[in-house]
Every structure is written in C-alpha cells, then in structure tokens.
N, C-alpha and C positions, 0 to 999 in steps of 0.2 A: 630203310633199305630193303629192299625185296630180294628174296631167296631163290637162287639161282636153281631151278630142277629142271632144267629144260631136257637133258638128258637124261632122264629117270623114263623116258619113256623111248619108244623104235623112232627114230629118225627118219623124216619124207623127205628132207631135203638137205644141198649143201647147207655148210655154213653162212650167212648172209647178217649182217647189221639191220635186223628189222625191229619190227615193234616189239616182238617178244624178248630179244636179246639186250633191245637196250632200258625194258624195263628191267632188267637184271643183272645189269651189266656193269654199275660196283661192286657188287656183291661177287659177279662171278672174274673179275679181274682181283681182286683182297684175295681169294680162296685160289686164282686158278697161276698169278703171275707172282714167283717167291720174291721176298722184301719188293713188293713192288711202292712201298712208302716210302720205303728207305732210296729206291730208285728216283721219286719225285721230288725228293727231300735233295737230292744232289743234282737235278734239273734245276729246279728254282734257284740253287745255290748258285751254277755258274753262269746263269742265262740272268743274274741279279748284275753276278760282276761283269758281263759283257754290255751291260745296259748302260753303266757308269749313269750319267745324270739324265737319260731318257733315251727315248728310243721304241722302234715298233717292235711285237712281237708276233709271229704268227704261229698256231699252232697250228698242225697238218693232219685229219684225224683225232679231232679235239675230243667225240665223243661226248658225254655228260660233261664235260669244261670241267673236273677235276682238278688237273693239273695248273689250267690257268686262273681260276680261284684260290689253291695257294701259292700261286705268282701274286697274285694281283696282295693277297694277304701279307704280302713278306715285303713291298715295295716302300711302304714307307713313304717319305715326304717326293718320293720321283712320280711326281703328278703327271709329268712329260708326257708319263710311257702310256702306248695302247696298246691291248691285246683284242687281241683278234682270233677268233675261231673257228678253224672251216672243216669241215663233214659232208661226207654225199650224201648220209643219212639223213631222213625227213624226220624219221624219231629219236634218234641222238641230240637232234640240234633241237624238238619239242622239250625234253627232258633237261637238255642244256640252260635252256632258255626259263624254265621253272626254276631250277637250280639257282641261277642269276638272280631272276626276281627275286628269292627267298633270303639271297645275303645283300640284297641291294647294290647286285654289282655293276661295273661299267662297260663288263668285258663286251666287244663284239661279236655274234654269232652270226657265222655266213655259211646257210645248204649249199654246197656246189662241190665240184669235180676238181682234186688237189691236180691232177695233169692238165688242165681248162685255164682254170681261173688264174687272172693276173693278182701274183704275190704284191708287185710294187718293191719299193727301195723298202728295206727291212734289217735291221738290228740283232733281231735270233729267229729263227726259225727250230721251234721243236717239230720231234715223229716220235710221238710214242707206241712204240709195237702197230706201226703204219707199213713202213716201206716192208715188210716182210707178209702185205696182203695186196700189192703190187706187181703184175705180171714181171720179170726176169726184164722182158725184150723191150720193158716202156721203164723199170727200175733209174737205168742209168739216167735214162733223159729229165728224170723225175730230179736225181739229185743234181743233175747239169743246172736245171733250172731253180734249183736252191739258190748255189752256188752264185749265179747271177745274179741274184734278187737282193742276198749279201753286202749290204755297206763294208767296206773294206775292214777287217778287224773284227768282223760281225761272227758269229756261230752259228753252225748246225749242231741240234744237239738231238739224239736220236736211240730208242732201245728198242733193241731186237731179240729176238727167241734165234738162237745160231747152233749152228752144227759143228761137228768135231771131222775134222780131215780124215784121222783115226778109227775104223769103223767100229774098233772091238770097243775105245772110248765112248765114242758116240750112242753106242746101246747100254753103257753101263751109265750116261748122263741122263736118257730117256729113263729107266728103269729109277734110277734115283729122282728123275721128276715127277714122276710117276707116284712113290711113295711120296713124296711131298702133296699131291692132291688127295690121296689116302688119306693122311694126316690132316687135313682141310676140311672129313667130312663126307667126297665124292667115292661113291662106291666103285668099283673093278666095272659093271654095266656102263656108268655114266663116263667114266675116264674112257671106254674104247668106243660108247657113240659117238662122243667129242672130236675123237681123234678120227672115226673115220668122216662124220661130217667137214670137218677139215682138211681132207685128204686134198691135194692139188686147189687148193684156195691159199693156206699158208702155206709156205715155201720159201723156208730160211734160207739163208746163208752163213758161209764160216766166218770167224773173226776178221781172216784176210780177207776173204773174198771184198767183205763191207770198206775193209780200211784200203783197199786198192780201188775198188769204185769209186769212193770219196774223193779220194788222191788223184785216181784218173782224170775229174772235171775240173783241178784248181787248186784243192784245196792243199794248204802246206802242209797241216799234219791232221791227222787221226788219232785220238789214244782212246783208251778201253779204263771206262774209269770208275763202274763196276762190273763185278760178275759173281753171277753164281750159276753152277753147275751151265744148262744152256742158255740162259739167257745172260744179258749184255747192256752195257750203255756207254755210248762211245761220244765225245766232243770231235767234232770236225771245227778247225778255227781257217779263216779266210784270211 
C-alpha cells in the first residue's frame, strides 16, 4: 500500500479521482476516514443479509473494489450473487482490476458515469463516501434512480461525511476530526491543502437532510447505523 503525501506539497488543483489519488487511495481513506473498517465490516454485514440466497450487487464509486472484495470474501456458499463495480475513474477501476487479479476474484469492474449508466434490476446497491461528491441538484435524481433499480426488499446502503444543523457543534466535530488526521500522522500543512482542495467538490449533508432525500424517492425507512463524530452510514430498505 502506498503512502498517501499528496498534500505535503502546494496544491495546482481541485480535488479530482485521478492517477495520483487512486494510487494512494487506501492508504489515504485507513488514515483520512475514522473506523472506516469497522464501517465496511457493517456494509458487508447487512448487504449479506439483504442478499438472503443470491442476488445482484452494485457498488456506486467502487474505487480500488475494497469493499466488494470483503463482500465477495464473506459470501460463502451464495455462488448466485454478482457484484458489480462502477467508477468514472479510468485509474480506480486500473488499480481495481489488479486488485481482482491478485485475489482471483469474480467481481465485475465497469468505467462509467453512476448518473448514465443503466443499474438493471438489483438486490443492494452500496455508496460509499460517493453521494457526498455529487452535485446537490443531480443528488436527488441519483438516489430516485437507486430506488428504482431496487427489487422490492432490496437496500441502499450508503456513508457519508455529514454536518451538524448546530453551527457551534458542527466546528467543534470538524476540530475533533481534524485531531483525528493528526493522530494518523497528517501534518496541520497537509490537513488544510486537503481541505481547501476539496473546497466545493465535497459537499455533505446533515443526517436529515440524507434521511429526507432517501424517504423523499420511496424508500420506507432510513436509519443511521453508524457514526462517529461526522461521518455516517445509514441503510435505506425499499
């Protein structure tokens, strides 16, 4: 795994998913997104039991296929199920694809555009720290067409980096996550290039905000089923 310094140096441009980022781009999701194992460790978990005896999966924003390599590891005798991987990234989905090779796996890796590309009838649909690098005004339509794609009983299961309603809360979670990338190693320089290369590319949302949009297209419930400080991971059930 390769060492995330990309920020150790002045920043030319936004934030973007390219070749430099997604060669570093476990490393700096371990160090930059807290218990983010324990977060995938309760993905797989309930996107296991929505699968019951098989079923499709698609992940949205798959990135290096992390997440659906310990899906595909945790399935067991449900030979049924396919997962499926999609990224607009041309180096995510390189790095994916080596990944794959190296544990001999089955998963599918698909380059293209999550607002474009037809989902198909689908069983779970994961986002992991995706919808939260989606414009606001294409957001909704994004999860409409989840929603849709959803076999009846099927799941969204999806985490986000989220804000606090409360403004005086909301700077004293940034400051505690803040010491949390401290504690990871990232110097005070590389935490505020990060954060201003990120400036208007990510663009959270509150807890509500995500569990009313959800609710908005369909879906019966929303719950919050972890968190720490600001970020989030929430089941939508169909």
């Amino acid at each position: 795994m390769n060492t995330d310094t990309l920020f150790t140096k002045p920043i030319a441009k936004q934030f973007e998913f390219d070749a430099d980022v997604a060669a570093v781009f476990d490393d700096m999701l371990s160090r930059s997104v807290p218990f983010y194992q324990e977060s995938q460790r309760l993905t797989t978990r309930f996107c296991l039991n929505a699968l019951g005896k098989g079923g499709r999966v698609l992940d949205l924003g798959c990135s290096t296929a992390s997440l659906l390599l310990q899906l595909e590891r945790g399935l067991g005798e449900k030979a049924s199920v396919e997962l499926i991987g999609l990224d607009n990234s041309s180096a995510m989905i390189e790095h994916a694809k080596k990944k794959c090779e190296a544990y001999q796996s089955t998963i599918t890796l698909v380059e293209g555009d999550i607002l474009t590309y037809p989902f198909g009838v689908t069983k779970a649909i994961l986002c992991n720290y995706t919808l939260q690098f989606i414009r606001p005004m294409m957001r909704e339509t994004l999860v409409q067409k989840v929603y849709d794609s959803l076999e009846s009983g099927g799941v969204f299961i999806f985490s986000e980096k989220i804000l606090s309603p409360n403004a005086t809360l909301n700077k004293q979670l940034i400051d505690c996550y803040y010491d949390y990338k401290k504690a990871q190693g990232y110097s005070e320089y590389e935490i505020v290039q990060k954060r201003e290369a990120l400036e208007n590319v990510l663009i959270p949302y509150t807890v509500e905000e995500n569990q009313q949009m959800v609710k908005k297209v369909g879906f019966s419930s929303c719950d919050v089923v972890f968190q720490w400080a600001n970020f989030a991971t929430f089941i939508a059930c169909k």
